[in-house]
N, C-alpha and C positions, 0 to 999 in steps of 0.2 A: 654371839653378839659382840659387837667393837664397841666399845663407849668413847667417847672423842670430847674431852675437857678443856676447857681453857676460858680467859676472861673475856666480855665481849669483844666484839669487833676486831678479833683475833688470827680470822681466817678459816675458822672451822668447818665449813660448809664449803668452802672453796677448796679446802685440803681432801675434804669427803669426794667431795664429786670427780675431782682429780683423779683420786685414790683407784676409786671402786668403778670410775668409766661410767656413770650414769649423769641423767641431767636434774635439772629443776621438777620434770615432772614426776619424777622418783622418790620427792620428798614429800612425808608431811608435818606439815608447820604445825606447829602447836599452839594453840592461843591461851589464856591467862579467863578468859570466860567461857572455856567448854571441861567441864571436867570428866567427861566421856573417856576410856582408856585409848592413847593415840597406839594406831595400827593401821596394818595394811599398805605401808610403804616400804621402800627398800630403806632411807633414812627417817628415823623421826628426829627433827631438828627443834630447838628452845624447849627441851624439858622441862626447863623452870618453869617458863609458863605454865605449863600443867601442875607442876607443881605447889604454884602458887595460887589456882584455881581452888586446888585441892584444901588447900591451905583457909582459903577465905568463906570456903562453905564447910568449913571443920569436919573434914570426911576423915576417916579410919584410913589410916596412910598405908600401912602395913597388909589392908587386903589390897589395895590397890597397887601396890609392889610387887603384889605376886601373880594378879592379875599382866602387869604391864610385861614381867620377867619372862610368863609363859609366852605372850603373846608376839615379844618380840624378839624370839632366841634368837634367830636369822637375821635381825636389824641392825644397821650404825644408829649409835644413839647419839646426838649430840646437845650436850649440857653447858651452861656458862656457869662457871665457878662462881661462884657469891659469896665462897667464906672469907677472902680475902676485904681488910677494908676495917672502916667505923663499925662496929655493931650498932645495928639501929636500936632507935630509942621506943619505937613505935612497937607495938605488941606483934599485932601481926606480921610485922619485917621480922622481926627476933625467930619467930616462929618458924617462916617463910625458910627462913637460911639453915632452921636446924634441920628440918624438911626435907630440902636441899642436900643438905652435908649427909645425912645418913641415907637419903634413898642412892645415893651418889656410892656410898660405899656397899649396899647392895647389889646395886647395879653392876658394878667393880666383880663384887664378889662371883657372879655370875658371869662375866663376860670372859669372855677365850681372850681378848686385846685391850688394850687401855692405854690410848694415847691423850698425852698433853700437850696443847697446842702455846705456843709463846710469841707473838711477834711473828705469825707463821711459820715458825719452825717447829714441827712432832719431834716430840719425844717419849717414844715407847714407853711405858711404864710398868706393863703387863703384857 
């Protein structure tokens, strides 16, 4: 697995597609109201969506970590960082972001690569 980090509108999916020589129909987009485990593509792109899915139907994060781990060992994943910033004041943001931050380092933990994206520039991290 690649994990591919950086803040939005950053480049990420432009770097990917670049990268790895596939197109748009190679990805799949994640949305914020399916909380289904994303698969079956070569990229899955907006994590956090899912993750914030997961987050507002108070799912068990942790099976679904290991669900997403197995299912996408061959996949680029790509995440927007959302630790950086105001901490929200709202319950479910707070939530949302820690959500975030540790499936991020699961993710990490299992992945062969870990780049972060900046202003579109990658920089390797793993």
């Amino acid at each position: 697995m690649v994990l591919i980090i950086g803040g939005a509108y950053q480049g990420k999916l432009s770097y990917a597609l670049k990268r790895f020589n596939l197109s748009k129909s190679d990805v799949y987009f994640c949305s914020d109201e399916d909380t289904a485990t994303p698969h079956g593509k070569k990229i899955i792109c907006g994590l956090e969506k899912w993750l914030f899915a997961l987050a507002r139907e108070d799912m068990d994060i942790g099976i679904y970590m290991e669900k997403f781990v197995a299912s996408c060992e061959n996949a680029v994943v790509i995440c927007d960082d959302i630790s950086c910033g105001v901490v929200p004041v709202d319950v479910l943001l707070r939530k949302w972001r820690e959500i975030v931050g540790r499936s991020l380092g699961a993710i990490a933990q299992n992945s062969d690569e870990v780049v972060r994206l900046f202003c579109g520039i990658p920089t390797r991290i793993k």
